[in-house]
NUDORO-362545 format. One line per 10 residues: number of its first residue (from 0); for each residue x negated, y, z of C-alpha. Coordinates in Angstrom, 2 decimals, m for minus. Example, Ala and Ser with C-alpha at 12.3 -4.5 7.8 and 13.67 -1.06 7.14 Angstrom:
<nodes>
0	m12.30/m4.50/7.80  m13.67/m1.06/7.14
</nodes>
This chain:
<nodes>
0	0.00/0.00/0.00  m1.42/3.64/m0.51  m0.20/7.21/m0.87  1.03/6.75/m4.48  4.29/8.61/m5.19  6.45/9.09/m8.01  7.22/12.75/m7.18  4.94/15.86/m8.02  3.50/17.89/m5.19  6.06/21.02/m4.93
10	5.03/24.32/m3.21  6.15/24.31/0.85  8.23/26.54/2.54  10.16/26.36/5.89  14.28/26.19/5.82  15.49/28.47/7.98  18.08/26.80/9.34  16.46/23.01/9.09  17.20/20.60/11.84  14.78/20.08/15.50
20	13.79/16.33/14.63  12.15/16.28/18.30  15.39/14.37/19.23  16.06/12.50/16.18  15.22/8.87/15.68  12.69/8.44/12.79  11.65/5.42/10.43  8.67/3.60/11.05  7.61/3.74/7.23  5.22/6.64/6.64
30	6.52/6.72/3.11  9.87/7.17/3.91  9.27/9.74/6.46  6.80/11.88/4.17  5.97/12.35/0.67  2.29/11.69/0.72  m0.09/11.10/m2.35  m3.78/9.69/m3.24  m6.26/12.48/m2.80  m5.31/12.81/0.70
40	m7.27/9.12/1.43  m10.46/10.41/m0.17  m9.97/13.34/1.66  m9.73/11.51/5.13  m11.93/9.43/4.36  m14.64/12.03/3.67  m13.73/13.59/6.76  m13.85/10.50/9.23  m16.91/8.83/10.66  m18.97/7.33/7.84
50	m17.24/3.66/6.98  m16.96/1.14/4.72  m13.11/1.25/3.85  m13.91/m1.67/1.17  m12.86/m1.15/m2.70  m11.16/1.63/m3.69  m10.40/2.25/0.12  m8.16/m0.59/m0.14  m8.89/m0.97/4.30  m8.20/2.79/5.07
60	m4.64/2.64/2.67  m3.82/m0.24/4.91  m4.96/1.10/8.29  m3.20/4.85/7.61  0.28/3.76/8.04  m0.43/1.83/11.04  m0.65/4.73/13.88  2.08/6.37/12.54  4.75/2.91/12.52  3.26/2.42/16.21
70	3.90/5.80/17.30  7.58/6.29/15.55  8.34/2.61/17.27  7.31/4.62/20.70  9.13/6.90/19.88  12.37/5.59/19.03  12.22/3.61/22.05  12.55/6.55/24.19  8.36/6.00/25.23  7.31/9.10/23.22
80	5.41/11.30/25.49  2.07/9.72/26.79  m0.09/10.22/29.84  0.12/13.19/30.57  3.21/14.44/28.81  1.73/14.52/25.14  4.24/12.88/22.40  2.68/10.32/20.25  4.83/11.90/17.39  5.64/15.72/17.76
90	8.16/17.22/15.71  9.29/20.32/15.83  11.34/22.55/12.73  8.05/23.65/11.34  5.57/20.59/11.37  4.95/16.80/12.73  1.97/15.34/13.89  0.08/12.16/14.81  m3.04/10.89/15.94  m4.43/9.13/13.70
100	m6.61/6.92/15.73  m10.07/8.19/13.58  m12.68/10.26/14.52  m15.28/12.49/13.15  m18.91/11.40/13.17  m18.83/14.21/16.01  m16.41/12.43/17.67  m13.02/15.03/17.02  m9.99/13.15/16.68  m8.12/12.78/13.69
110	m4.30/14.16/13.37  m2.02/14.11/10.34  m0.11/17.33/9.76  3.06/17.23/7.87  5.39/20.23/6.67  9.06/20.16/5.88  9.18/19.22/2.33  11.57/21.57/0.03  12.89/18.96/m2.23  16.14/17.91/m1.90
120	16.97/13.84/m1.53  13.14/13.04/m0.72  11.40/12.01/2.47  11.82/15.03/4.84  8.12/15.87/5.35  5.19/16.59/3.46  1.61/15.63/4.22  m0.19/18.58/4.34  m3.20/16.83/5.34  m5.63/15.22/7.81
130	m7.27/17.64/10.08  m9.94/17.36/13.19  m9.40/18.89/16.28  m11.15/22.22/15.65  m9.05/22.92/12.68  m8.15/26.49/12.02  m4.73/24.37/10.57  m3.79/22.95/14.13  m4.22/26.07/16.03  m0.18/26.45/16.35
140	0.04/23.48/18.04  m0.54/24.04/21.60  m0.37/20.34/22.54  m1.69/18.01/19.90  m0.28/14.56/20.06  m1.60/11.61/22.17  m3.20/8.19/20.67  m1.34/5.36/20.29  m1.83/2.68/22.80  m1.10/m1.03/21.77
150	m0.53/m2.44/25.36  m0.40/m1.64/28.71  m3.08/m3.57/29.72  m6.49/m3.38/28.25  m7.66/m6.82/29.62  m5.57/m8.17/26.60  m7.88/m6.61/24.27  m11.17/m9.17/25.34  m11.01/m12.81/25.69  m10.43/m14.67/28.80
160	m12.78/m17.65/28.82  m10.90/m18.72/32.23  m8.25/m19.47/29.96  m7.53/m22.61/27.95  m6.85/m22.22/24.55  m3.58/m24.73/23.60  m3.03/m25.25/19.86  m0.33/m27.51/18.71  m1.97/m28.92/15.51  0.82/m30.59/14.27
170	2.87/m27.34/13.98  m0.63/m25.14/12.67  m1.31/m28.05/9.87  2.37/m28.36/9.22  2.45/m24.98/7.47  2.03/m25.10/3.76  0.79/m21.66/4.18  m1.98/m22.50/7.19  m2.30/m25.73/4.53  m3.25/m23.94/1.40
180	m6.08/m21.89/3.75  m7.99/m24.75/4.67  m10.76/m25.94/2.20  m9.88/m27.92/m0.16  m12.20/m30.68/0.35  m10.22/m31.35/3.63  m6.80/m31.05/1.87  m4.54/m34.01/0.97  m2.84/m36.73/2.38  m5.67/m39.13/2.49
190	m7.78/m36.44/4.41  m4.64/m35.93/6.86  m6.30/m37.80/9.81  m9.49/m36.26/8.91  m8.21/m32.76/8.90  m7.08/m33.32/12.60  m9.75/m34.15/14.10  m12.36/m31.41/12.38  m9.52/m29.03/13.43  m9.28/m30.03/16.41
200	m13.11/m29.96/17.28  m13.60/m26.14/15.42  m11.23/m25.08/17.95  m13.41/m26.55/20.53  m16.14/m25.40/19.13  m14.63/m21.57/19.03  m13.78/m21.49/22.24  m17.14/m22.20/23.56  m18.69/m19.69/21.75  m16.09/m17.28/22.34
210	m16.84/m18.46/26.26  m20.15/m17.66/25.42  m20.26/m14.11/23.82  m16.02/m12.76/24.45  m16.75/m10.34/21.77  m16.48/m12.97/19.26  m13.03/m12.98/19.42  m11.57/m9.58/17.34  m7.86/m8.54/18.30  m5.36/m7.92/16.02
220	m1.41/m6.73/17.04  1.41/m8.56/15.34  4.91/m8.06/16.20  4.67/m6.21/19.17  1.67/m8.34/20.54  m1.99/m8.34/20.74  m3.53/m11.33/19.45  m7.05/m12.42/19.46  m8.83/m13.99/16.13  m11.22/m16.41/16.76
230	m13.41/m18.07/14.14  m13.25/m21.62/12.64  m15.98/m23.44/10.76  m14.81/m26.94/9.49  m17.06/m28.00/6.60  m20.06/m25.69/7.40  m21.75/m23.49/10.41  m20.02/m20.63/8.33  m16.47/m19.60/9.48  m14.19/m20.11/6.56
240	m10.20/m19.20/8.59  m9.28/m17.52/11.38  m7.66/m18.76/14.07  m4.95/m16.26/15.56  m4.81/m16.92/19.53  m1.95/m14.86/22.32  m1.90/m15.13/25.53  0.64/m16.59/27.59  1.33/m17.63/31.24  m2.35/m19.18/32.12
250	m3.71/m19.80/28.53  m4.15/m18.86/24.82  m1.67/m20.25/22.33  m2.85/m20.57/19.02  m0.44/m19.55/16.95  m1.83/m19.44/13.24  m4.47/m19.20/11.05  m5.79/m16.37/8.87  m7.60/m16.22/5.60  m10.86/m13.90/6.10
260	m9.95/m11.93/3.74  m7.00/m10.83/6.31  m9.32/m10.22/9.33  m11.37/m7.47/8.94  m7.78/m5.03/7.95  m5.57/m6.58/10.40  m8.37/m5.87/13.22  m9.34/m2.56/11.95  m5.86/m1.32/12.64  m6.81/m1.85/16.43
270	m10.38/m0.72/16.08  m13.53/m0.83/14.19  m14.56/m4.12/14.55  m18.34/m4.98/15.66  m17.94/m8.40/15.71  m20.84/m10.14/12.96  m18.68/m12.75/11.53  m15.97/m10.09/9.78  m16.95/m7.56/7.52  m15.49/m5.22/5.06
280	m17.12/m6.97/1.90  m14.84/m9.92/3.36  m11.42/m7.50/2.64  m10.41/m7.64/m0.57  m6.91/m7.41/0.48
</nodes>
């Protein structure tokens, strides 16, 4: 997904008499809540930290609409002021605002600023554009929204190696979709019994590591949870899935598993990941 529009850019002015959408329940879709369009994700990323955002910024396009959806779901479920007071989405009659969870290689947080957008029958705001902290453009806003927060307890963020980690194999290699992300060599109903029991002993295997070094497991949030990825080599010290793990009452379920491709996008939504066995080049996406 990325900021591609049909609709021309159209010169801004504020409606007089246009409604206070502090009170108003909002989509979660950044596209339907504001016309926004391409040059805007060179422009943000030129102005973030330096990152690889993978081809044709294919990781940023994905991670942009992510703070925003979190912060109109916060919002809508009356949780839209943070510590402190700040909102996580501010709208007022002239402009809306997020944090956009990046920073500057100075460290200045990111915010996207949007203006009431003139056409009629479109999305309601207009991306005017990302802006740091010190911006001359967010000087009229005396209290600049708050980040997003993911969970209300940051221990779910870093593995637990206290914690068993329970995978019901069956259900995992039941999936024709967890099915078609295992290699191939290990595929097939004559490798069936096979495929268990390397399964079942790169789970093992991950977990010890993990146990070993927690920052080997990456977390991700899916559906309102944060989930931990975890690494699985079957047919080589490589990892070749990802194993998605969530924590429950005592231990780790494993829940699914994830093509590499997925994990370096799904965990940069959260947070730049450091962990050596994801990388952009990995993100094709």
């Amino acid at each position: 997904m990325d900021f591609r529009r049909e609709q021309r850019a159209c010169p801004l002015w504020v409606p007089s008499d246009r409604k206070d959408h502090r009170a108003m329940a909002v989509t979660d879709e950044l596209y339907e809540f504001a016309f926004c369009y391409e040059p805007k994700n060179e422009e943000l990323a030129a102005l973030a930290a330096d990152e690889d955002w993978g081809p044709g910024l294919s990781i940023l396009k994905n991670y942009v609409i992510f703070p925003f959806k979190r912060a109109a779901q916060l919002q809508n479920r009356k949780e839209s002021l943070g510590e402190g007071g700040a909102p996580y989405l501010l709208q007022t009659e002239e402009y809306a605002c997020f944090d956009t969870g990046l920073y500057t290689d100075r460290y200045e947080s990111i915010y996207a600023l949007f203006v009431p957008n003139r056409r009629e029958n479109a999305q309601p705001w207009f991306l005017e554009g990302f802006f740091k902290t010190s911006d001359h453009a967010l000087n009229e806003i005396p209290e600049l929204p708050q980040r997003v927060r993911f969970t209300d307890n940051p221990a779910d963020l870093i593995y637990d190696y206290r914690l068993p980690i329970r995978v019901n194999v069956d259900h995992i290699l039941g999936d024709e979709r967890n099915l078609e992300r295992i290699p191939e060599a290990l595929r097939g109903d004559d490798q069936s019994f096979l495929l268990h029991r390397v399964f079942e002993g790169a789970v093992s295997e991950a977990e010890r590591r993990a146990a070993a070094n927690y920052m080997l497991a990456v977390p991700q949030y899916y559906s309102g949870r944060i989930q931990l990825l975890l690494p699985l080599c079957l047919t080589s010290d490589e990892p070749e899935i990802a194993l998605a793990i969530q924590r429950e009452n005592g231990y780790y379920a494993g829940r699914t598993c994830l093509p590499l491709e997925w994990v370096y996008s799904n965990a940069r939504l959260i947070a730049r990941p450091e962990a050596s066995w994801i990388a952009p080049a990995n993100s094709a996406r």
